[in-house]
N, C-alpha and C positions, 0 to 999 in steps of 0.2 A: 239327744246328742248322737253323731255320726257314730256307726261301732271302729270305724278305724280310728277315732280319735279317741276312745274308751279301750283300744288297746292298746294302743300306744303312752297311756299314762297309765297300764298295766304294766307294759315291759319296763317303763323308764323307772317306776314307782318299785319294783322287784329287785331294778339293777344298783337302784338308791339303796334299799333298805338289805339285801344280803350284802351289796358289798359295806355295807358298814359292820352288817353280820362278823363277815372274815376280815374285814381291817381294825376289827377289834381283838379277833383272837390272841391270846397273849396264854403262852403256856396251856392251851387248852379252856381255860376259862373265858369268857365273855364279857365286856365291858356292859353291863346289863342296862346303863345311864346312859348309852352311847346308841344303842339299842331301841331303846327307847323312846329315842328322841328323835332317831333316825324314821322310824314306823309313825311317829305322832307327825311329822313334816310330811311325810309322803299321802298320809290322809289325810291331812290339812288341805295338800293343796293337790290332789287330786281326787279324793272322795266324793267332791258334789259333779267328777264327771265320768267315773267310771265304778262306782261304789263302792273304793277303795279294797281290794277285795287282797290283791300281791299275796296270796299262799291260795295255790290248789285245790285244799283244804276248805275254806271258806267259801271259794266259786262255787264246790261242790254242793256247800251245806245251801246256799243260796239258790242253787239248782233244787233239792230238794224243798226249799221251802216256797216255790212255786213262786217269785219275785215276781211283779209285774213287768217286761217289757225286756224280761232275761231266760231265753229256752236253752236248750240244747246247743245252737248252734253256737250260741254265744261265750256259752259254758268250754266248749272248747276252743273255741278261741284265746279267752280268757288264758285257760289253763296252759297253751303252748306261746302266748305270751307272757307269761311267768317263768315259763319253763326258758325260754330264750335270755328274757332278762336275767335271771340266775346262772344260768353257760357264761353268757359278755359278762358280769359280774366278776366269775370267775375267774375269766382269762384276764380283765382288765386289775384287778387286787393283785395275781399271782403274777405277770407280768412286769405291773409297776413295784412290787413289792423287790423283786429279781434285779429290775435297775437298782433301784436305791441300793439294794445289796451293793451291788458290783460296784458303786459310788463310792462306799464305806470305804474296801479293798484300796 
């Protein structure tokens, strides 16, 4: 598989699974069911093209365990395609969250 289309179901697969992260927050606690299911869809349906990887964390450890047909360069790739999905995440939860605020009012 092409590496921009392996990042790009990194970024998209990050921007799925945190923003459900924060659109579950409730009082500081985490909808762990919501969580869950959000992470098990995003490997679902993008794992058999980018090895599901969506945490830094894991590119990393896959970097270490010498994966076939995943070096360095990829590994950061990866990792600053996470990292972007996680920003848009961000902005796109906090943002939408802010309208609906202001709808309530």
């Amino acid at each position: 598989m092409h590496i921009v289309n392996r990042l790009l179901v990194e970024f998209i697969g990050t921007f799925i699974f945190l923003g459900a992260i924060m659109a579950t927050l409730k009082d500081g606690a985490i909808a762990a069911l919501e969580v869950g299911l959000a992470l098990a869809a995003v490997i679902f349906f993008g794992g058999k093209i980018s090895g599901g990887h969506f945490n830094p964390a894991v590119s990393i450890m896959m970097l270490l365990r010498k994966q076939p047909d995943y070096g360095g360069a990829e590994c950061v790739g990866y990792i600053i395609a996470q990292i972007l999905g996680g920003i848009c995440a961000y902005y796109f939860i906090t943002r939408s969250l802010a309208v609906k605020s202001r709808k309530r009012k």
